[in-house]
BAMARLO-800649 format. One record per atom (N, C-alpha, C): residue in three letters; z, y, x. Coordinates in steps of 0.02 Angstrom, whole numbers, padded with zeros to 5 digits, always signed. Layout:
# residues N
ALAZYX
...
//
This chain:
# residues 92
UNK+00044-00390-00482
UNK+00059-00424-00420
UNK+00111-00478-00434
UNK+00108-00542-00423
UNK+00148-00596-00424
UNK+00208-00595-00368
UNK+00249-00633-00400
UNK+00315-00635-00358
UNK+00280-00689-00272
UNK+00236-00723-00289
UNK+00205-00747-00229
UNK+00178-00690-00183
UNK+00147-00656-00205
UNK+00131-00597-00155
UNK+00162-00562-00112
UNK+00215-00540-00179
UNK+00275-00522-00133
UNK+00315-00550-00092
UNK+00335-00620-00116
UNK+00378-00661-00063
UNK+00338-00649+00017
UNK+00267-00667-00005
UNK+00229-00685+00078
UNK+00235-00631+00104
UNK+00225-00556+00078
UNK+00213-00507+00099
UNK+00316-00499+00158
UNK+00339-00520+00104
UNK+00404-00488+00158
UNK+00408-00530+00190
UNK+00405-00594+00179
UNK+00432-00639+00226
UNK+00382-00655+00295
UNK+00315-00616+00302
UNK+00288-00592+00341
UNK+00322-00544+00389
UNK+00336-00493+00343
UNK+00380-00407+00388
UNK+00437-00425+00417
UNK+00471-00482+00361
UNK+00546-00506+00392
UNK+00549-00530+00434
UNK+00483-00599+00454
UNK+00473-00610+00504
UNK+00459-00574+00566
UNK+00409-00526+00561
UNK+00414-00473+00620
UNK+00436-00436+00631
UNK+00493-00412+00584
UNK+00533-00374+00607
UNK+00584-00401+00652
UNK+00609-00477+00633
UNK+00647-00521+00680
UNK+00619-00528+00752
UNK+00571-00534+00750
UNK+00530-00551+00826
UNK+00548-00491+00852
UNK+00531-00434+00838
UNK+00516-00374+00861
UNK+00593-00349+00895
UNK+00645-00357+00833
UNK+00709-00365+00847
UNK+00734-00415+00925
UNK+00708-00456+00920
UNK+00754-00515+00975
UNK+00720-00511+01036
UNK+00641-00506+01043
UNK+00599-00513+01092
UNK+00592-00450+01125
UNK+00597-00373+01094
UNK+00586-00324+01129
UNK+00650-00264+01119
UNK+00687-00249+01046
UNK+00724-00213+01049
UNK+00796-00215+01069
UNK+00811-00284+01061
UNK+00891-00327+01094
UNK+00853-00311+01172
UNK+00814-00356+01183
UNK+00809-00334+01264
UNK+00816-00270+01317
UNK+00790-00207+01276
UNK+00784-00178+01305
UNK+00861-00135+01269
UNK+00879-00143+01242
UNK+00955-00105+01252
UNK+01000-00128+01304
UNK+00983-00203+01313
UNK+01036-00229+01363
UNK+01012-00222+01435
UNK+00971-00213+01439
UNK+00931-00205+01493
UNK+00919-00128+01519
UNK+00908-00098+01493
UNK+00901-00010+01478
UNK+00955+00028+01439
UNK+01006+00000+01420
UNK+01044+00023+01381
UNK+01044+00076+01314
UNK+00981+00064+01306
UNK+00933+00108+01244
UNK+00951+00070+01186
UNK+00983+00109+01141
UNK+00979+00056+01084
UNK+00969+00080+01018
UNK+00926+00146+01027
UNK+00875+00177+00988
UNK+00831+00135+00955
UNK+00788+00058+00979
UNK+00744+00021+00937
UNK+00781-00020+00900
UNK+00846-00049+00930
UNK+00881-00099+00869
UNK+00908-00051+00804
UNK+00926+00013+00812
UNK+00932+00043+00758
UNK+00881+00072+00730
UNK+00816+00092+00754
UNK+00755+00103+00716
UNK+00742+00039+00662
UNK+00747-00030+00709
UNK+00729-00105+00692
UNK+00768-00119+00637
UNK+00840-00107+00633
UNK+00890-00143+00612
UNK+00882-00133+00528
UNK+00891-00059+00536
UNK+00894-00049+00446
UNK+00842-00113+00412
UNK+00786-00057+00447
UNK+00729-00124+00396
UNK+00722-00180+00397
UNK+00749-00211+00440
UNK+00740-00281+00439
UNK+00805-00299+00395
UNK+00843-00267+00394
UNK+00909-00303+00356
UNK+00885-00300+00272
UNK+00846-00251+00247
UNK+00824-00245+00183
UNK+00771-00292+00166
UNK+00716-00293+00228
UNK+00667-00365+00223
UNK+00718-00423+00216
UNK+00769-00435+00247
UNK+00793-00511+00242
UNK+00830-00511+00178
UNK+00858-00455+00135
UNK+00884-00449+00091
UNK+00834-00486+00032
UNK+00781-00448+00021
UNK+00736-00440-00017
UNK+00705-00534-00033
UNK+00700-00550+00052
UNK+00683-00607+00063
UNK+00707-00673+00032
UNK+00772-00676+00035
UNK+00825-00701-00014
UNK+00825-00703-00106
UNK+00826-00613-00100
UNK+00800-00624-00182
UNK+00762-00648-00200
UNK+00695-00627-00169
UNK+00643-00654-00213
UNK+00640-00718-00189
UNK+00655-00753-00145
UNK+00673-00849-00135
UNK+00704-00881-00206
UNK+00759-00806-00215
UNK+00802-00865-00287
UNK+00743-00843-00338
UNK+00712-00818-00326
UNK+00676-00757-00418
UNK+00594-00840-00419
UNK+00577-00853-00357
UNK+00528-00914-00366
UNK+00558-00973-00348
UNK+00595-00991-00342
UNK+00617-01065-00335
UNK+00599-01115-00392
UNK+00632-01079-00446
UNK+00591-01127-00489
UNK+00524-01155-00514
UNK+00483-01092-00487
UNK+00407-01107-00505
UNK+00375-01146-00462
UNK+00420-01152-00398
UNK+00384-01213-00326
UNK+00422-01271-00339
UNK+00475-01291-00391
UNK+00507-01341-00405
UNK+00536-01363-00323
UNK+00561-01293-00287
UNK+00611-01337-00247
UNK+00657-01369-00251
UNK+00663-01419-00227
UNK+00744-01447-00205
UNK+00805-01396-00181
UNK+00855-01416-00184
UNK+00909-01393-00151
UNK+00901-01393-00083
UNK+00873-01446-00059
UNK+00842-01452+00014
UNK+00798-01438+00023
UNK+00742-01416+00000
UNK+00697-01374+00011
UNK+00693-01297+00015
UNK+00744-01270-00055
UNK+00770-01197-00043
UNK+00817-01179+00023
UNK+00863-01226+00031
UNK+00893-01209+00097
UNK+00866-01216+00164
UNK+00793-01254+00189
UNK+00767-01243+00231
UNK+00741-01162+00218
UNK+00697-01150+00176
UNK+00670-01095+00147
UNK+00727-01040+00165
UNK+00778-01041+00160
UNK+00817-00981+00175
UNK+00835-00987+00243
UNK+00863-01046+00254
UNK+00871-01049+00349
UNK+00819-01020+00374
UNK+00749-01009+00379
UNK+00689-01004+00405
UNK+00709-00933+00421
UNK+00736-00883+00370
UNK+00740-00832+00382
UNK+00760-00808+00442
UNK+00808-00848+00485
UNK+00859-00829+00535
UNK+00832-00885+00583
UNK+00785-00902+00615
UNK+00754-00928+00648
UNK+00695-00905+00677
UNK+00676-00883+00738
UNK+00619-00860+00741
UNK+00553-00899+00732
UNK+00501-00848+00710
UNK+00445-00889+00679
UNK+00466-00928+00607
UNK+00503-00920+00581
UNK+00555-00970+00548
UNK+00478-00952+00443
UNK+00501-00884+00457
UNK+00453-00862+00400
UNK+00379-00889+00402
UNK+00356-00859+00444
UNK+00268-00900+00464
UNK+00258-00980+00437
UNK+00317-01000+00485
UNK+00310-01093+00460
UNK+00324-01097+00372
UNK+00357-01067+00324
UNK+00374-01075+00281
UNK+00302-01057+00245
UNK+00253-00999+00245
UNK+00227-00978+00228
UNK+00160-01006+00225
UNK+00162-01048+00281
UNK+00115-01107+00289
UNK+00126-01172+00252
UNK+00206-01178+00266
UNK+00200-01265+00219
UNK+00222-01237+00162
UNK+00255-01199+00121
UNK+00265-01215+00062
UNK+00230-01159+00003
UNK+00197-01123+00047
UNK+00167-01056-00002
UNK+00087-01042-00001
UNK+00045-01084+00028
UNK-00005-01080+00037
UNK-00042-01137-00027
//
């Protein structure tokens, strides 16, 4: 399995784990005061965004990013939808 696989593969999960995080489990703690899904949510997504990062620095060189291109690439992370768009323009 290539480090491309893997990148898409998390930066897929990272991505939905973020959505999943902001759009339904933040909401409903503040709203319901339940905050059972941001801590179900939280762990794993913090290890997806971890992971996400590494393996960004572990292929950078083989996509010959820029400095400005890796730092969009990592901003994306913390943006929603932010992964999807990346995965489309620069990994496909």
């Amino acid at each position: 399995m290539s480090f491309l696989t893997i990148f898409r593969s998390i930066a897929f999960l990272e991505g939905l784990s973020y959505l999943l995080l902001l759009f339904i489990a933040v909401p409903i703690k503040y709203s319901m005061g339940n905050e059972s899904y941001v801590k179900m949510l939280g762990m794993p997504h913090g290890f997806l965004f971890i992971g996400y990062v590494v393996v960004a620095f572990l292929i950078k060189s083989d996509y010959k990013w820029t400095n400005k291109e890796f730092l969009f690439v990592l901003a994306a992370s913390i943006i929603p939808f932010g992964t999807f768009y990346i995965d489309k323009k620069y990994l496909k």
